[in-house]
mmCIF file of the N, C-alpha and C atoms, coordinates in Angstrom:
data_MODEL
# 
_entry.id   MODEL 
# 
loop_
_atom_site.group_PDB 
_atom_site.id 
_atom_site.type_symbol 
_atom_site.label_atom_id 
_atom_site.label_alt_id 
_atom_site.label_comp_id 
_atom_site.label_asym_id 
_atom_site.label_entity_id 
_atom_site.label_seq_id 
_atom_site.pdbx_PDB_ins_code 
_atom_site.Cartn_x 
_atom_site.Cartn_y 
_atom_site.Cartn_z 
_atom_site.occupancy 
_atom_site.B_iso_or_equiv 
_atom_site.pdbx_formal_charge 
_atom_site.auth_seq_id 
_atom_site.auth_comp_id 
_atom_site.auth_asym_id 
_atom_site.auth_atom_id 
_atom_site.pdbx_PDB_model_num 
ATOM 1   N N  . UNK A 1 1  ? 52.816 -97.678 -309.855 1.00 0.00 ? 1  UNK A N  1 
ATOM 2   C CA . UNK A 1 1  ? 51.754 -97.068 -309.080 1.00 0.00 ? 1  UNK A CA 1 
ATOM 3   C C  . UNK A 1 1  ? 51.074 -95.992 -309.927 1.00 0.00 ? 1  UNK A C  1 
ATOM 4   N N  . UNK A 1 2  ? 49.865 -95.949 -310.017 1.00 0.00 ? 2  UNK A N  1 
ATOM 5   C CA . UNK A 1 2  ? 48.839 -95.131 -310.966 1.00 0.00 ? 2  UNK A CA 1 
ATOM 6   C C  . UNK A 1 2  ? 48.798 -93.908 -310.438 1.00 0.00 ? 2  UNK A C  1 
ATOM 7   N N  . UNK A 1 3  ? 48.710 -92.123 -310.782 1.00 0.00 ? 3  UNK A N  1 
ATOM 8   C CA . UNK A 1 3  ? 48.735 -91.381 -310.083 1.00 0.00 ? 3  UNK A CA 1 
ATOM 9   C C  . UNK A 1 3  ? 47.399 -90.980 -309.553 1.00 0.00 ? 3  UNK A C  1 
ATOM 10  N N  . UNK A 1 4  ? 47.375 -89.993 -308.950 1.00 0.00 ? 4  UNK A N  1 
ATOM 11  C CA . UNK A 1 4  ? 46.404 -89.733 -308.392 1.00 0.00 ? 4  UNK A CA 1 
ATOM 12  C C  . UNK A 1 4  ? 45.481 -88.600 -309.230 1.00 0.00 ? 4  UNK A C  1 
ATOM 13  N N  . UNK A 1 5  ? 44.056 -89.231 -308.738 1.00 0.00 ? 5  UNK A N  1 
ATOM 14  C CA . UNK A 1 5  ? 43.494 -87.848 -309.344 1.00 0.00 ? 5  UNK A CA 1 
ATOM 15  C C  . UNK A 1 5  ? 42.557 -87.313 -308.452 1.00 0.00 ? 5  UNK A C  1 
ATOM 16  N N  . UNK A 1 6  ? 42.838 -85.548 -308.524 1.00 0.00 ? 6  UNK A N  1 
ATOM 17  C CA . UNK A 1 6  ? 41.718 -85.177 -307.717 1.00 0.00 ? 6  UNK A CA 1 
ATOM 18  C C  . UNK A 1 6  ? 40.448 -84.647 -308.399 1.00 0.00 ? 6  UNK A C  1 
ATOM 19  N N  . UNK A 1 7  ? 39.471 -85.473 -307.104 1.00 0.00 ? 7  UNK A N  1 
ATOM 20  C CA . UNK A 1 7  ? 37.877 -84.501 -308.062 1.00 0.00 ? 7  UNK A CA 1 
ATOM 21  C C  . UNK A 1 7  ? 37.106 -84.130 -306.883 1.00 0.00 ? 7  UNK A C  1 
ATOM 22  N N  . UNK A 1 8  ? 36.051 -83.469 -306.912 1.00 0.00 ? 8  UNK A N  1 
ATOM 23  C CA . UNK A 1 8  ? 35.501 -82.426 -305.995 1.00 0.00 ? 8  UNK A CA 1 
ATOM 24  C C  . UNK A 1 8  ? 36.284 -81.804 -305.560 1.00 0.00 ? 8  UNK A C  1 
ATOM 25  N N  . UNK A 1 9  ? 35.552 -81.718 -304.206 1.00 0.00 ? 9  UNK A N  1 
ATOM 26  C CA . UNK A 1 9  ? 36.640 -81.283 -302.894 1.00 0.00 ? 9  UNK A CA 1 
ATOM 27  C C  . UNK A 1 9  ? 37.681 -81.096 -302.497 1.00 0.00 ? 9  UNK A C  1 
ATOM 28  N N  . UNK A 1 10 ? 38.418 -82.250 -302.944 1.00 0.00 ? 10 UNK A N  1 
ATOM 29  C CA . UNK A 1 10 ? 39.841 -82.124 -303.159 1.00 0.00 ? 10 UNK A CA 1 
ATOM 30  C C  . UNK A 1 10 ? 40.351 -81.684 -304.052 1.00 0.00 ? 10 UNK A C  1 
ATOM 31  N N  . UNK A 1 11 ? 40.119 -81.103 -305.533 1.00 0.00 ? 11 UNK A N  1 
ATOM 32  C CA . UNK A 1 11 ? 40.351 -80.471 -306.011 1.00 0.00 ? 11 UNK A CA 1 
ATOM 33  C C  . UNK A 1 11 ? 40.322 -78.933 -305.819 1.00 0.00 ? 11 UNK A C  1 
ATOM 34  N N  . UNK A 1 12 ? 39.219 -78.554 -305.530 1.00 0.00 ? 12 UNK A N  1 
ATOM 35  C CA . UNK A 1 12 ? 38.347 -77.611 -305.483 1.00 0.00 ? 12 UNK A CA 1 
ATOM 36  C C  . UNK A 1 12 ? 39.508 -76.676 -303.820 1.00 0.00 ? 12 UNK A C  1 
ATOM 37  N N  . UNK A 1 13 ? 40.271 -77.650 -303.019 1.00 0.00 ? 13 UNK A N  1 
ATOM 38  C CA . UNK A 1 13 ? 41.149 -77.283 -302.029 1.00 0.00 ? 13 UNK A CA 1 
ATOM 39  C C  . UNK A 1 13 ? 42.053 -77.084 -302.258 1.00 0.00 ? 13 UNK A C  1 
ATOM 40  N N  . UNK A 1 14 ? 42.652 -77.766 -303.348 1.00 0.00 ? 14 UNK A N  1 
ATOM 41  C CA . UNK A 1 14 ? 44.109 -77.507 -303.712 1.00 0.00 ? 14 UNK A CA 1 
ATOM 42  C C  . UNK A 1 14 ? 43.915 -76.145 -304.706 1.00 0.00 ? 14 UNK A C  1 
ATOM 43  N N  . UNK A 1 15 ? 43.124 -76.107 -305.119 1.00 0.00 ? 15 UNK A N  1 
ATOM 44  C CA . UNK A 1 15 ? 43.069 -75.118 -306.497 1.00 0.00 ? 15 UNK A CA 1 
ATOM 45  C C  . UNK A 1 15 ? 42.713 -73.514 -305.295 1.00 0.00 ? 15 UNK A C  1 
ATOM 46  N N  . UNK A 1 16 ? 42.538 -73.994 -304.513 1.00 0.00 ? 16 UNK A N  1 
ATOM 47  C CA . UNK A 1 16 ? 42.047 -72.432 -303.006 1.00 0.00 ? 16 UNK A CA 1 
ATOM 48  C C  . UNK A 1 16 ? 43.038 -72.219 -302.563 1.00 0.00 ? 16 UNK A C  1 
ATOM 49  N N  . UNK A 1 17 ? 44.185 -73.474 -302.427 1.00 0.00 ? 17 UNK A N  1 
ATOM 50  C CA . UNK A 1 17 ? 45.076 -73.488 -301.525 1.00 0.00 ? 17 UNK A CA 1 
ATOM 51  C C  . UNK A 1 17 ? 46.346 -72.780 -302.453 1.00 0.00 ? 17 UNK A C  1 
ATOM 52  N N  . UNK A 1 18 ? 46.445 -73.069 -303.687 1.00 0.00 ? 18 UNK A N  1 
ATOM 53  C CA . UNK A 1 18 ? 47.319 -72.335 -304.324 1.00 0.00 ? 18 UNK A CA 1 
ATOM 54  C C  . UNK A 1 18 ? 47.284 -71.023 -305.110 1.00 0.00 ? 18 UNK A C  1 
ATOM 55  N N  . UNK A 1 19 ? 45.670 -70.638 -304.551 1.00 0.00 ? 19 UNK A N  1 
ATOM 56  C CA . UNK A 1 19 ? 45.244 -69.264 -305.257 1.00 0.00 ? 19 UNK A CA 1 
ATOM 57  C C  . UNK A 1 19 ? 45.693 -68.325 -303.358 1.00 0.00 ? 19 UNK A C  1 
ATOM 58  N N  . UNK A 1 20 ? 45.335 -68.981 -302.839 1.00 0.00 ? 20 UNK A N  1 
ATOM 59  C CA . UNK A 1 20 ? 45.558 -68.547 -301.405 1.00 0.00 ? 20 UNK A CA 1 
ATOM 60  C C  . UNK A 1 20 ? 46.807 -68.178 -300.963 1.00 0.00 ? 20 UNK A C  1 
ATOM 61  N N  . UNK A 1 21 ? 47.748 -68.838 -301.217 1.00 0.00 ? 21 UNK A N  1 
ATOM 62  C CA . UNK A 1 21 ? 49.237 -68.810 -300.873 1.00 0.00 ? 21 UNK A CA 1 
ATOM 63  C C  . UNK A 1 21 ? 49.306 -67.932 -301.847 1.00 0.00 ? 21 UNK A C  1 
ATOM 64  N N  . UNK A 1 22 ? 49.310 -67.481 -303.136 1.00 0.00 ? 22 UNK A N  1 
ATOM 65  C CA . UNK A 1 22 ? 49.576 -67.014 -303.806 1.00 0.00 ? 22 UNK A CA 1 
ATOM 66  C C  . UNK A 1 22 ? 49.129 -64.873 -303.534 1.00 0.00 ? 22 UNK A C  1 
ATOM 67  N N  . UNK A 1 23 ? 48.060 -65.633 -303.423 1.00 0.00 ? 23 UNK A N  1 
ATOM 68  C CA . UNK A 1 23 ? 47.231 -63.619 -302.355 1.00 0.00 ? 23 UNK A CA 1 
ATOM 69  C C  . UNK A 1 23 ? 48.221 -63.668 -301.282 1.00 0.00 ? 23 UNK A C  1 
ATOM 70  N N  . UNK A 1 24 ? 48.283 -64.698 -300.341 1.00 0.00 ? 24 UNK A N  1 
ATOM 71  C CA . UNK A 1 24 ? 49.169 -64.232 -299.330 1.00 0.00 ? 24 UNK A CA 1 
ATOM 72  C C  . UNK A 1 24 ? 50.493 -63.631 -299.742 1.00 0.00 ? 24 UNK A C  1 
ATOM 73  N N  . UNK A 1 25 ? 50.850 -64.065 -300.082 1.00 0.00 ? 25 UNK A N  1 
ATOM 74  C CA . UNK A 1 25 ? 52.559 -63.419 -300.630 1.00 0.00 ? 25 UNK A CA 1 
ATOM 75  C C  . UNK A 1 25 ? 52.578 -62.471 -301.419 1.00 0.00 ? 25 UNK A C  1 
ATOM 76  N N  . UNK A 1 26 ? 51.108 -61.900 -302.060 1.00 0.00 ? 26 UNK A N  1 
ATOM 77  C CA . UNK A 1 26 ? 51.263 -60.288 -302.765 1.00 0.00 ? 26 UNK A CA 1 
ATOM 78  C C  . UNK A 1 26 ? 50.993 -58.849 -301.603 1.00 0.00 ? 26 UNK A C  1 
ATOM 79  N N  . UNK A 1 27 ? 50.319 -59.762 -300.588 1.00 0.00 ? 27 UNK A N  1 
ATOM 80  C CA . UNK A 1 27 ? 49.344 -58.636 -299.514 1.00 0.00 ? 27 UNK A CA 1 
ATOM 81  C C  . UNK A 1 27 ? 50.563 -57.930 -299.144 1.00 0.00 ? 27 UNK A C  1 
ATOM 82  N N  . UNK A 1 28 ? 51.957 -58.320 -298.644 1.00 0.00 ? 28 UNK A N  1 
ATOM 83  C CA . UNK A 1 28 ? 53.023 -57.684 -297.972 1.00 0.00 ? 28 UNK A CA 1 
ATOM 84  C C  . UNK A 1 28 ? 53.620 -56.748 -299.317 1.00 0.00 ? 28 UNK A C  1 
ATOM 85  N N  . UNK A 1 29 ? 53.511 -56.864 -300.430 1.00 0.00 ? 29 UNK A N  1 
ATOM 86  C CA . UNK A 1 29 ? 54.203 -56.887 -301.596 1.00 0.00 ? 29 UNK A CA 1 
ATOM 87  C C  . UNK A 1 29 ? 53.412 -55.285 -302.228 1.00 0.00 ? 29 UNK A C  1 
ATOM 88  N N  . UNK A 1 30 ? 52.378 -55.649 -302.623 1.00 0.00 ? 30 UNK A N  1 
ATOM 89  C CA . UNK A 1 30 ? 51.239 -54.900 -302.926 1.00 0.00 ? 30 UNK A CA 1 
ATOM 90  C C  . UNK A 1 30 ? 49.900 -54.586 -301.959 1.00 0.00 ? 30 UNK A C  1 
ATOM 91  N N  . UNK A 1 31 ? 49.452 -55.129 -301.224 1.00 0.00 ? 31 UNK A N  1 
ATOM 92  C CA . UNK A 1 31 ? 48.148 -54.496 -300.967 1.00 0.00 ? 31 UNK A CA 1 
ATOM 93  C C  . UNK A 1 31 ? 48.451 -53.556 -299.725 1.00 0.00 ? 31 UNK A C  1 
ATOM 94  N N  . UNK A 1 32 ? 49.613 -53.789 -299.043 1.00 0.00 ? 32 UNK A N  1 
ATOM 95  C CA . UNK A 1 32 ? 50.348 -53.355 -297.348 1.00 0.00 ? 32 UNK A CA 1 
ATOM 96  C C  . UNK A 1 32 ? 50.423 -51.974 -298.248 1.00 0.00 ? 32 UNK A C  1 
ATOM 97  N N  . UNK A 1 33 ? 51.378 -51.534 -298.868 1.00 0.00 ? 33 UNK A N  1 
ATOM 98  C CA . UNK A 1 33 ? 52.078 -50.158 -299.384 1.00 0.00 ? 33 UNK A CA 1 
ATOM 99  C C  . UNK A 1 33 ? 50.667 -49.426 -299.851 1.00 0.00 ? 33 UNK A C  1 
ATOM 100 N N  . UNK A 1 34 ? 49.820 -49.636 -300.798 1.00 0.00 ? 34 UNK A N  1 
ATOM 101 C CA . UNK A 1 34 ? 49.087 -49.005 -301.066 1.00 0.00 ? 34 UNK A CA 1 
ATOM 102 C C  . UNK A 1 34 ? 48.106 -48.666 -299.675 1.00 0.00 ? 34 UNK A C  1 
ATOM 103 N N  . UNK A 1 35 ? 47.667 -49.651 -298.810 1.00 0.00 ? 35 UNK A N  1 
ATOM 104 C CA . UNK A 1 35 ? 46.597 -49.126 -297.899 1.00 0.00 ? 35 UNK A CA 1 
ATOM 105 C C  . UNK A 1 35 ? 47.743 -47.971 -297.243 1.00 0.00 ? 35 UNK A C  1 
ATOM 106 N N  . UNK A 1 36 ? 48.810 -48.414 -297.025 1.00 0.00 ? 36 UNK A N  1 
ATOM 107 C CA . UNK A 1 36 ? 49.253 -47.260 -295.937 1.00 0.00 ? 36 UNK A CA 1 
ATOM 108 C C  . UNK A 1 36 ? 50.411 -46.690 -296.306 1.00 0.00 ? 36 UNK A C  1 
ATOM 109 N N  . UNK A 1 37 ? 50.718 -45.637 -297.559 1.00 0.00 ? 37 UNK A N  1 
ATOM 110 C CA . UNK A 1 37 ? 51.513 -45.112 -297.613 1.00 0.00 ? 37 UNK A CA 1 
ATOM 111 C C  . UNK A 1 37 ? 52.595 -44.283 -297.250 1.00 0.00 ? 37 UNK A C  1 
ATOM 112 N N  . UNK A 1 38 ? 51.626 -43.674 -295.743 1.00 0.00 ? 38 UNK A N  1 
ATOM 113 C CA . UNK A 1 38 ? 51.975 -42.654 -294.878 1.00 0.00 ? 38 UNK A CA 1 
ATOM 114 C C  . UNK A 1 38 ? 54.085 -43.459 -294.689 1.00 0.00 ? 38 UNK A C  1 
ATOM 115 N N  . UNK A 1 39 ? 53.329 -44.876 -294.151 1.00 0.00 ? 39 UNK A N  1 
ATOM 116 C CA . UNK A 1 39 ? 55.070 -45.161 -293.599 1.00 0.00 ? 39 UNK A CA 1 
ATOM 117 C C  . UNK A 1 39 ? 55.924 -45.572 -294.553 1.00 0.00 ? 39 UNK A C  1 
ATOM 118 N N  . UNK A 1 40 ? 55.561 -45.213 -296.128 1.00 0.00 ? 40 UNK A N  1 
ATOM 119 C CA . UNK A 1 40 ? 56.911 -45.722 -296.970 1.00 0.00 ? 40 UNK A CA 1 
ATOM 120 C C  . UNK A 1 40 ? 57.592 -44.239 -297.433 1.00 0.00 ? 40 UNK A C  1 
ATOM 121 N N  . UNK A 1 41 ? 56.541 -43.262 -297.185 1.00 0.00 ? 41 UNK A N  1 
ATOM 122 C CA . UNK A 1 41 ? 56.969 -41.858 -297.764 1.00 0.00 ? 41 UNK A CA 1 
ATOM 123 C C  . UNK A 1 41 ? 57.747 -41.569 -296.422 1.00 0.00 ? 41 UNK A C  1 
ATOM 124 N N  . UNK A 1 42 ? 57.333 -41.759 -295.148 1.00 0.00 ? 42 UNK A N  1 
ATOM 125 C CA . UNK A 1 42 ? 58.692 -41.707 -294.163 1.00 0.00 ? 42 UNK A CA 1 
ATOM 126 C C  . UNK A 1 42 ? 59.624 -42.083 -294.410 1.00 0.00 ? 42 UNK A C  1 
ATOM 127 N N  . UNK A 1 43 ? 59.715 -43.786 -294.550 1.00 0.00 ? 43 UNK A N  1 
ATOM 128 C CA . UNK A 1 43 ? 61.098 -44.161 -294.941 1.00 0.00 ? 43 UNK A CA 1 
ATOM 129 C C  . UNK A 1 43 ? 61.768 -43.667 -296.308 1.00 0.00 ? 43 UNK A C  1 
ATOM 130 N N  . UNK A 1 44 ? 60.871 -43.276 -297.343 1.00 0.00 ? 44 UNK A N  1 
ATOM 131 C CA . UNK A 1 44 ? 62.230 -42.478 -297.904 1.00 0.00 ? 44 UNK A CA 1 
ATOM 132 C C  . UNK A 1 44 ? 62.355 -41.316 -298.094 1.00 0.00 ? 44 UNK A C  1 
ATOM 133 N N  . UNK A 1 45 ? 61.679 -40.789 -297.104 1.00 0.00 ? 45 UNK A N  1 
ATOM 134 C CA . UNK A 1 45 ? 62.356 -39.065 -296.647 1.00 0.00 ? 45 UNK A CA 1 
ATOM 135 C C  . UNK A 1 45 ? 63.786 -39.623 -295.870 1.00 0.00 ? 45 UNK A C  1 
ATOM 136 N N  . UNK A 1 46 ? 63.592 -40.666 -295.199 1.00 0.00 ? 46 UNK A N  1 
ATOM 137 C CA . UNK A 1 46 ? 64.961 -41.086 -294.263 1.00 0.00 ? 46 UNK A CA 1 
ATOM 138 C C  . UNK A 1 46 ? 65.957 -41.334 -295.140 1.00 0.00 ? 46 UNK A C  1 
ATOM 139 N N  . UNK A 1 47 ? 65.793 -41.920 -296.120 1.00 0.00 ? 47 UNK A N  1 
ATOM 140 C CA . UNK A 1 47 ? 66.924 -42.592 -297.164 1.00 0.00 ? 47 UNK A CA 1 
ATOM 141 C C  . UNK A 1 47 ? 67.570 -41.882 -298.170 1.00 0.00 ? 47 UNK A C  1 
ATOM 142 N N  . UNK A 1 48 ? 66.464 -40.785 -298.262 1.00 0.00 ? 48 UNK A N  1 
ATOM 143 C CA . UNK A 1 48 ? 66.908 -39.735 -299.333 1.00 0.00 ? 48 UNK A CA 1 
ATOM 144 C C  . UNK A 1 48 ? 67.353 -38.925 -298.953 1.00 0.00 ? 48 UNK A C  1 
ATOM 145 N N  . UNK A 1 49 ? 67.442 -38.428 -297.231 1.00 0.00 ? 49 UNK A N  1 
ATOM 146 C CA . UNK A 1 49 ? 68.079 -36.978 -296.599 1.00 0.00 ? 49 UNK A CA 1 
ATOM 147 C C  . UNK A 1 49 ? 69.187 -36.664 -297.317 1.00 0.00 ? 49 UNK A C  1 
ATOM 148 N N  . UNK A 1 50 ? 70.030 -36.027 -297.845 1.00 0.00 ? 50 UNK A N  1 
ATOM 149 C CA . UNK A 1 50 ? 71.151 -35.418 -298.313 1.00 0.00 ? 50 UNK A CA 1 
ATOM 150 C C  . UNK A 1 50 ? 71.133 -35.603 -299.826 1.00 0.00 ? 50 UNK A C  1 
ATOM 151 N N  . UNK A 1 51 ? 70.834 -36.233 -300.136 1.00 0.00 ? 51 UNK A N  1 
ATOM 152 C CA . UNK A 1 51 ? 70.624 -36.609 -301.932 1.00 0.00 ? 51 UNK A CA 1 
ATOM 153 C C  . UNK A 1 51 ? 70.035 -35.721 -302.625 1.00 0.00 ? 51 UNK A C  1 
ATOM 154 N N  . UNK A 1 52 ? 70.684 -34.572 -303.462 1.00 0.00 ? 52 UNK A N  1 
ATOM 155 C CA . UNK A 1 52 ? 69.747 -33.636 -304.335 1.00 0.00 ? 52 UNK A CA 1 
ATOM 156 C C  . UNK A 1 52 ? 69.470 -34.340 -305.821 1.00 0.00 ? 52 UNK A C  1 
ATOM 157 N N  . UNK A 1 53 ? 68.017 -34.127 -305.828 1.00 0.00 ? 53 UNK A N  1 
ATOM 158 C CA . UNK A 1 53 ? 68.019 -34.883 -307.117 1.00 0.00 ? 53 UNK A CA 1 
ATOM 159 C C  . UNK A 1 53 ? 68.216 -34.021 -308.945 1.00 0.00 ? 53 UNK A C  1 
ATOM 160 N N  . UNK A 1 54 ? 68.416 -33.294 -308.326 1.00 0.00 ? 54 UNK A N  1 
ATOM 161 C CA . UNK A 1 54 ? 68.684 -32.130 -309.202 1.00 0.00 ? 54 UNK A CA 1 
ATOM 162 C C  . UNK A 1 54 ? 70.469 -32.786 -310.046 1.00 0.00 ? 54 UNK A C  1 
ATOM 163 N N  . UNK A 1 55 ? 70.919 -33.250 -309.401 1.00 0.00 ? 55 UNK A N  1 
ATOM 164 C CA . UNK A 1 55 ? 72.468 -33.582 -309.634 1.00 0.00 ? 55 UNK A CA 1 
ATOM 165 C C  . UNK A 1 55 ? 72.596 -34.707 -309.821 1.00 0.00 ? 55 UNK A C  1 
ATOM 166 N N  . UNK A 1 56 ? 71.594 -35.675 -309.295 1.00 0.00 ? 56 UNK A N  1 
ATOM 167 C CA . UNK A 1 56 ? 72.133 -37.031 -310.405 1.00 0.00 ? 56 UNK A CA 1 
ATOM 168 C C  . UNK A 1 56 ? 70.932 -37.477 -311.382 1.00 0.00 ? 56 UNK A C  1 
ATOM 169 N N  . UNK A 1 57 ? 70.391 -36.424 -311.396 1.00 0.00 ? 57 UNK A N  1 
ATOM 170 C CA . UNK A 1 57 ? 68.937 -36.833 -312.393 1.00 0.00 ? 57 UNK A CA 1 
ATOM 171 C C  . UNK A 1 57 ? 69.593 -36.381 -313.884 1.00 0.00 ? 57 UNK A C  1 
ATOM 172 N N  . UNK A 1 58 ? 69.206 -37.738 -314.298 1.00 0.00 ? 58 UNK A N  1 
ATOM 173 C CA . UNK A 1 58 ? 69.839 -37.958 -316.241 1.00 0.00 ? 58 UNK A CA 1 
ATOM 174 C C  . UNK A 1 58 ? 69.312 -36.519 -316.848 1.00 0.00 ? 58 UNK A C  1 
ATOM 175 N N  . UNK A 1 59 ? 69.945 -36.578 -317.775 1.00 0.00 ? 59 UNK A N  1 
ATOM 176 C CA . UNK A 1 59 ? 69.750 -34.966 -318.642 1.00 0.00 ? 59 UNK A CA 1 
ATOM 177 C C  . UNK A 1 59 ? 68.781 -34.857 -319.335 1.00 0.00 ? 59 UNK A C  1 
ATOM 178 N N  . UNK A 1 60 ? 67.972 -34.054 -319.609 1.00 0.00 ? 60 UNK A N  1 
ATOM 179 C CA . UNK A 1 60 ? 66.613 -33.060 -319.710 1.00 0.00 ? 60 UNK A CA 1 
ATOM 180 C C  . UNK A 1 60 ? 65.531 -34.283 -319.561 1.00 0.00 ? 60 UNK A C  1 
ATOM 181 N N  . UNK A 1 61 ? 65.704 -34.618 -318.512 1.00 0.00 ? 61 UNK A N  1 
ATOM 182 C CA . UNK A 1 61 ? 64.537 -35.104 -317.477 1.00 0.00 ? 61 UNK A CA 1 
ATOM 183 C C  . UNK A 1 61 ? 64.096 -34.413 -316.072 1.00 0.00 ? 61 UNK A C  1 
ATOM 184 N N  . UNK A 1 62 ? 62.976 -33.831 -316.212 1.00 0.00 ? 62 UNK A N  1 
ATOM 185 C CA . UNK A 1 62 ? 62.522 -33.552 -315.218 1.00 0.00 ? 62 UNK A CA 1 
ATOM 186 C C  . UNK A 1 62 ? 62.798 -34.440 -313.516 1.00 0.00 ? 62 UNK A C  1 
ATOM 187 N N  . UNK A 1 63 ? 62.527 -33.423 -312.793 1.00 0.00 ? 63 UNK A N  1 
ATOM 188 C CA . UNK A 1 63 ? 62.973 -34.350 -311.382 1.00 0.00 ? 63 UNK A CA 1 
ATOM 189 C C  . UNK A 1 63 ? 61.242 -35.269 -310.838 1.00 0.00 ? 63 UNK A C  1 
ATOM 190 N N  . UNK A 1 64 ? 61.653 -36.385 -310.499 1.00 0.00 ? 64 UNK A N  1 
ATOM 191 C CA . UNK A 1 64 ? 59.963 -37.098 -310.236 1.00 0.00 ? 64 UNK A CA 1 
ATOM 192 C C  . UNK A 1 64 ? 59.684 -36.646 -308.694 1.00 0.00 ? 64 UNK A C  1 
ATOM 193 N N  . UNK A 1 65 ? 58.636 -36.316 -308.511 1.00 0.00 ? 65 UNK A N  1 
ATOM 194 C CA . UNK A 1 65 ? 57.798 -35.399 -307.076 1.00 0.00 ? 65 UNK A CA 1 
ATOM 195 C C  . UNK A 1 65 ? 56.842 -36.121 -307.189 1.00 0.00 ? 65 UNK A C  1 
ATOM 196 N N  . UNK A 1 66 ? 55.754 -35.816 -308.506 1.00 0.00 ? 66 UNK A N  1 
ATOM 197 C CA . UNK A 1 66 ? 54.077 -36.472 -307.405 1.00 0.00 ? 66 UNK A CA 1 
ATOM 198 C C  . UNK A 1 66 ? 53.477 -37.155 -309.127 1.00 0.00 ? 66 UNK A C  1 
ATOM 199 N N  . UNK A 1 67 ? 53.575 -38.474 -309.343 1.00 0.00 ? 67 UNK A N  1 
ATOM 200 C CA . UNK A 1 67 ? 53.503 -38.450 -310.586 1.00 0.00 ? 67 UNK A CA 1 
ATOM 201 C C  . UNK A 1 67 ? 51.423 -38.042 -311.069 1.00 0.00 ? 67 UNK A C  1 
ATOM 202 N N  . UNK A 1 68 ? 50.933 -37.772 -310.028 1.00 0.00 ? 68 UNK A N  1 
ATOM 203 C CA . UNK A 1 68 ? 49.294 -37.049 -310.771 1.00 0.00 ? 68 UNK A CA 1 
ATOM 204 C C  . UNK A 1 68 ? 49.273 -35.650 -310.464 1.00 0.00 ? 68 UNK A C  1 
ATOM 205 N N  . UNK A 1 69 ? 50.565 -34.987 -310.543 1.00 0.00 ? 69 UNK A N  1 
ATOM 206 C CA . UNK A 1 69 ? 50.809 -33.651 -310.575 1.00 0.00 ? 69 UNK A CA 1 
ATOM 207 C C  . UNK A 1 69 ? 50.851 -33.192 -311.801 1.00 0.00 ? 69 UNK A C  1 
ATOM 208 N N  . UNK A 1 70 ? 49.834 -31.989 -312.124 1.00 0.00 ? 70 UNK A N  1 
ATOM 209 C CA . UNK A 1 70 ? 50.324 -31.816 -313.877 1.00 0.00 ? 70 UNK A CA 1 
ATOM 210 C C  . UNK A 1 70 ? 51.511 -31.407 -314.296 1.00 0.00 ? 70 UNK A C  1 
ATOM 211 N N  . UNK A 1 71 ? 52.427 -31.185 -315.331 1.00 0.00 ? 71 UNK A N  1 
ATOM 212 C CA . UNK A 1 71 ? 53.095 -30.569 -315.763 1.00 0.00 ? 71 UNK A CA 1 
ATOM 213 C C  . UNK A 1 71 ? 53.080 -29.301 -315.710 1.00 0.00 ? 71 UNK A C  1 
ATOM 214 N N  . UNK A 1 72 ? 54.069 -28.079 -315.178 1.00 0.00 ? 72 UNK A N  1 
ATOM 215 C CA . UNK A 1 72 ? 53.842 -26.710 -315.594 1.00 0.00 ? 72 UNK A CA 1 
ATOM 216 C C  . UNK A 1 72 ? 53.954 -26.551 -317.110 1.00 0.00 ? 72 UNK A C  1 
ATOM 217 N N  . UNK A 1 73 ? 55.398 -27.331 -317.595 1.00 0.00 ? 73 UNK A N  1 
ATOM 218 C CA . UNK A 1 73 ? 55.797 -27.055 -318.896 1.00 0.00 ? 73 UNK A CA 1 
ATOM 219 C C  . UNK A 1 73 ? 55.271 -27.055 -319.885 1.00 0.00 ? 73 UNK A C  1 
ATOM 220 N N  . UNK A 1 74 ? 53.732 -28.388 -319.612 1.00 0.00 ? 74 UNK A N  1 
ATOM 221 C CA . UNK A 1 74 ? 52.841 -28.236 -320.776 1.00 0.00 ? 74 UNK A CA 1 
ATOM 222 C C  . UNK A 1 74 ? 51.787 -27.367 -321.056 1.00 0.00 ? 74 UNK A C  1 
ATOM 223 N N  . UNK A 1 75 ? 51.527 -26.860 -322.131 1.00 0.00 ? 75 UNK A N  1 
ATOM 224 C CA . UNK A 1 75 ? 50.220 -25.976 -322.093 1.00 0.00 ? 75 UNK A CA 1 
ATOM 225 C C  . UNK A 1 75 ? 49.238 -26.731 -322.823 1.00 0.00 ? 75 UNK A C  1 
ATOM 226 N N  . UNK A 1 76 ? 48.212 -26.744 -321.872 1.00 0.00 ? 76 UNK A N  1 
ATOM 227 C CA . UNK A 1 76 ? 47.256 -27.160 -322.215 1.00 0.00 ? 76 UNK A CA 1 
ATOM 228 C C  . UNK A 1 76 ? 45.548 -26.436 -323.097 1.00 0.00 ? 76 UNK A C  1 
# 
């Protein structure tokens, strides 16, 4: 049996259909967190309650807070 080939339309659907599925499964991944950050910085104020990061943060590394915060340490 000879395979198949697609042209126009049917191409032109499958090639939507797998760019499509493909956006769908980043939107939860990537585009959800960025529009609404408000509810991931909740959940990990929840996850982080008791955890000082001062004490398990590797040695002479600063602790991470707001990464488009400048540095004090550097002078600019």
């Amino acid at each position: 049996m000879a395979p198949t080939v697609l042209k126009g339309k049917n191409y032109a659907l499958l090639v939507g259909g797998i760019v499509g599925f493909i956006a769908l499964a980043c939107y939860p991944i990537i585009v959800h967190p960025m529009l609404h950050p408000e509810e991931y910085k909740k959940v990990q104020q929840i996850n982080r309650s008791g955890i000082k990061q001062e004490e398990i943060q590797p040695g002479n590394m600063r602790v991470w807070s707001d990464p488009f915060k400048p540095r004090e340490d550097i002078k600019r």
